[in-house]
C-alpha atoms as one frame of an Amber mdcrd trajectory, in Angstrom:
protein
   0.000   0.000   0.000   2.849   2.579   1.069   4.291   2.030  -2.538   1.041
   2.475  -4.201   0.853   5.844  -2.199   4.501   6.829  -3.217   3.387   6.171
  -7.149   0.315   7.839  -6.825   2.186  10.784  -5.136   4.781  10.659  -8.366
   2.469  10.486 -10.572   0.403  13.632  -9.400   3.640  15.491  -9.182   4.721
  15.139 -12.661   1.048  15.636 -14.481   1.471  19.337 -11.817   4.667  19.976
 -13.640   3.166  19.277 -17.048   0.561  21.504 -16.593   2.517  24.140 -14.846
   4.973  24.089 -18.174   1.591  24.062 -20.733   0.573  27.491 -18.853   3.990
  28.718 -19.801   4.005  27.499 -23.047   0.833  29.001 -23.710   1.089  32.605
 -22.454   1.703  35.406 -24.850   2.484  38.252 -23.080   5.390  40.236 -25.653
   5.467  42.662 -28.256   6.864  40.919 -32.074   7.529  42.749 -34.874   5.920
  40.050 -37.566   8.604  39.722 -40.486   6.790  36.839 -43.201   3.316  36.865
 -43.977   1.965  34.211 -46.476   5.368  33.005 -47.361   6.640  37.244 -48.148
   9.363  39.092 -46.527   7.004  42.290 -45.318  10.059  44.164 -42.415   9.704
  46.892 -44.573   6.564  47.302 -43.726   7.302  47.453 -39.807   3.683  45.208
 -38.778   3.683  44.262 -35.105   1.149  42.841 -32.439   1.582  43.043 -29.189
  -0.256  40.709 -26.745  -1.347  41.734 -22.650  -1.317  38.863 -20.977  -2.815
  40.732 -17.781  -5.974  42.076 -19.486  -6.034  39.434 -22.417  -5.848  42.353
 -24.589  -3.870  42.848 -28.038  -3.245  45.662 -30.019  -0.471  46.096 -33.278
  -0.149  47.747 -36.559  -1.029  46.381 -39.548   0.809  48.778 -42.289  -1.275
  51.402 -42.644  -4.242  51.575 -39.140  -3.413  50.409 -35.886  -5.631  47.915
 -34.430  -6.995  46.530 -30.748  -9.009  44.162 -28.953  -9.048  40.939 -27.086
  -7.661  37.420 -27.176  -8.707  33.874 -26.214  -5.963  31.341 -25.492  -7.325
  27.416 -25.414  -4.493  24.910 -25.850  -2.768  26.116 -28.669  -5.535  28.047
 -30.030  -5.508  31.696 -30.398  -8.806  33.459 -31.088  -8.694  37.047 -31.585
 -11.505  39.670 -31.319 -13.503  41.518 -32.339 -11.027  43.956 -33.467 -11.277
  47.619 -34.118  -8.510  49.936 -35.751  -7.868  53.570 -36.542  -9.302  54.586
 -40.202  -5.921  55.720 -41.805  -6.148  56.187 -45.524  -2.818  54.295 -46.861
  -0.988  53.805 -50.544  -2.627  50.744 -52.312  -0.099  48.247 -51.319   0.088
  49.295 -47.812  -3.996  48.350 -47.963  -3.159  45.082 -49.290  -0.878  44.273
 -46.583  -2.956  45.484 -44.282  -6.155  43.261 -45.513  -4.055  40.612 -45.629
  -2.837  40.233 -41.759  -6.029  41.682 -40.490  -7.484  38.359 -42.594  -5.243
  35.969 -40.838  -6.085  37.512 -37.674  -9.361  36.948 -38.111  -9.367  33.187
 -38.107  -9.428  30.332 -35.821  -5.444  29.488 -35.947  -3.000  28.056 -33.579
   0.354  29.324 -32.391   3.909  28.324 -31.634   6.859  29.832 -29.645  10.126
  29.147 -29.829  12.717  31.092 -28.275  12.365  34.959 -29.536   9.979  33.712
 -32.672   5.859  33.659 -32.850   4.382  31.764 -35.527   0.544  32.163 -36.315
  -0.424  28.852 -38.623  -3.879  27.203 -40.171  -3.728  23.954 -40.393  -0.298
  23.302 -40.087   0.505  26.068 -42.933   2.489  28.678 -41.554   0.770  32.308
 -42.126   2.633  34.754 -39.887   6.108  34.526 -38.700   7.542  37.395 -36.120
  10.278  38.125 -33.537  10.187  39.291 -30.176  10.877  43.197 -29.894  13.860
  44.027 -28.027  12.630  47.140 -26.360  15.044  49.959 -24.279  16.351  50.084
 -20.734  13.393  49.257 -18.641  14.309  51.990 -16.441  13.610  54.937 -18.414
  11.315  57.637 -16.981   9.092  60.119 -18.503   7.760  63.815 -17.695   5.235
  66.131 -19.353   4.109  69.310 -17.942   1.937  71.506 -19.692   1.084  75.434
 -18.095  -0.501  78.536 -18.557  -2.150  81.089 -17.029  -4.902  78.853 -15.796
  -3.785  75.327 -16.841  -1.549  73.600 -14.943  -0.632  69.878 -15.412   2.570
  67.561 -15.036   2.779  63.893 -15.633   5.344  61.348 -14.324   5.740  57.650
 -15.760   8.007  54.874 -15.052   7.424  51.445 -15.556   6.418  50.930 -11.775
   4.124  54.347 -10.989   2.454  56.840 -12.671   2.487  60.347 -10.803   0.026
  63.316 -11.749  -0.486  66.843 -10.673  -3.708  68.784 -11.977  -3.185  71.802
 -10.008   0.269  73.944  -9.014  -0.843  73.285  -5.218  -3.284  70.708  -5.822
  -2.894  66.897  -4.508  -0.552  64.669  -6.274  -2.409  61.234  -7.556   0.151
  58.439  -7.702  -0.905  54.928  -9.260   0.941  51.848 -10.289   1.788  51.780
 -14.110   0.367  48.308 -15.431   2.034  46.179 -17.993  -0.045  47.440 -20.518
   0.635  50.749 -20.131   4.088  50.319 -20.099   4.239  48.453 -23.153   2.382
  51.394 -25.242   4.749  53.857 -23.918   8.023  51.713 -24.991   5.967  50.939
 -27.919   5.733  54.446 -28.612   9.477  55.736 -27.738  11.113  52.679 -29.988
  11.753  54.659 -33.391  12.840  58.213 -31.578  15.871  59.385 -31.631  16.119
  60.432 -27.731  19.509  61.730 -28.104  17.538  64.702 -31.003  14.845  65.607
 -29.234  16.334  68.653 -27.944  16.456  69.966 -31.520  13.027  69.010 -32.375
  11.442  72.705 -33.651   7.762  73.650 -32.296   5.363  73.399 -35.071   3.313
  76.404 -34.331   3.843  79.120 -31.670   0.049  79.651 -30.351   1.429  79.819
 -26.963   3.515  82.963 -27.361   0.238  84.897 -27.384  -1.422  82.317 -24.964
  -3.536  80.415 -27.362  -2.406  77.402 -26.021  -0.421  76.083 -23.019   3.199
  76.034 -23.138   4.285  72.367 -22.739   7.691  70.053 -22.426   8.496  66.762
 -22.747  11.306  65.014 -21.085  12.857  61.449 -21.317  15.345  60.169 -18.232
  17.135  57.138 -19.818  20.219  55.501 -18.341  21.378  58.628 -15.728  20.825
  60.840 -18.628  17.703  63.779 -19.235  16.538  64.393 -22.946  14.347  67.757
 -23.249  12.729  69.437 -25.734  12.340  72.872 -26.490   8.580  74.190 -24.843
   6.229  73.597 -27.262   2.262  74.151 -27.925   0.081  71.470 -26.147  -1.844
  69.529 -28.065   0.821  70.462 -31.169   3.635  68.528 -30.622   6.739  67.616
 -33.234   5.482  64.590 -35.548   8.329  62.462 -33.944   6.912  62.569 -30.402
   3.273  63.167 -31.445   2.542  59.663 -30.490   5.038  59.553 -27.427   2.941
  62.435 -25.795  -0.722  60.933 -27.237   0.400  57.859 -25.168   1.020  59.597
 -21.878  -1.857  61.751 -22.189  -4.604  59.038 -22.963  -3.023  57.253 -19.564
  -3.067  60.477 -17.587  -6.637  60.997 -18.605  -8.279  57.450 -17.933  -6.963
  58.385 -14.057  -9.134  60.167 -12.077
């Protein structure tokens, strides 16, 4: 009987670690920049999806709209959606790369990892290929104030907190910075040039005559503070535009 017991007790162990190393397998919780899809080199193209494993949420570009929505896992069975995008008006072959990955995505198909590489496949046929994105120092940090004569406002990321200030001697709100949120931001950083943004030119000078808030972004990475020159809110340079859209949309869905 006591080796029966001892069995049993081995057995249960190792179907614990299977299942333990399925749930691993099985998570998706990265951002990959997809490089084939249907069999054609498309980097050029710079498509990604990134997947939340927190909020089963996904969200990516597609070549020409962004897109987002939410993902089922079962087994090795992704289901994604319904998804919504941005309505972007893109060069023909941007559209047909576009159609053509939002198509895939909206099947039944399973999924492999292996190492740094996704692959999205239908019936055993592989459809989407990608690589994990090696994003920046996980310790950067992130500040935009905005101010005027009535308008006062400063906002404080890092990937652990988020700290805001509505008022010059109003309360300070302080929140943890999710996963998700995170992952936009660094999302949104990867493809500035940090190092430039102190020569990045305001695009319209409303706030010289106070038609709009004077505003600044800055960008603490490795010891080192990035500024730009003040700038109008809700007018930023092109290269930060979505940098500043990100933190903004977070700072705003925090009450």
């Amino acid at each position: 009987m006591k080796w029966i017991l001892i069995l049993f007790s081995v057995i249960t162990m190792k179907t614990c670690d299977n299942q333990s190393v399925q749930k691993q397998v099985t998570m998706l919780n990265d951002t990959y920049n997809i490089t084939t899809l249907n069999s054609k080199d498309v980097s050029e193209f710079k498509l990604n999806i990134a997947f939340y494993n927190s909020t089963k949420q996904v969200s990516g570009f597609s070549g020409c709209n962004r897109f987002f929505g939410s993902y089922t896992i079962e087994g090795k069975t992704l289901k994604l959606g319904p998804l919504a995008s941005t309505r972007k008006m893109c060069p023909p072959e941007f559209n047909t790369i576009e159609n053509e990955m939002l198509d895939i995505l909206s099947k039944e198909i399973t999924f492999s990892k292996e190492n740094s590489f996704l692959r999205l496949l239908e019936n055993k046929i592989l459809l989407i290929e990608a690589v994990k994105k090696e994003t920046r120092n996980q310790s950067m940090s992130f500040e935009y104030s905005q101010h005027s004569r009535g308008i006062y406002q400063n906002i404080s990321i890092n990937k652990k907190s988020i700290t805001i200030k509505n008022k010059r001697e109003g309360d300070v709100i302080v929140t943890g910075c999710s996963e998700e949120q995170w992952q936009k931001i660094m999302d949104a950083i990867e493809d500035i040039d940090i190092e430039n943004i102190q020569n990045l030119e305001a695009p319209s000078q409303k706030r010289l005559y106070d038609g709009a808030a004077i505003a600044k972004l800055k960008v603490t990475f490795e010891g080192k503070i990035y500024e730009t020159p003040i700038f109008d809110h809700g007018n930023p340079h092109a290269e930060i535009a979505n940098l500043v859209k990100e933190i903004l949309s977070i700072a705003q869905n925090i009450e």
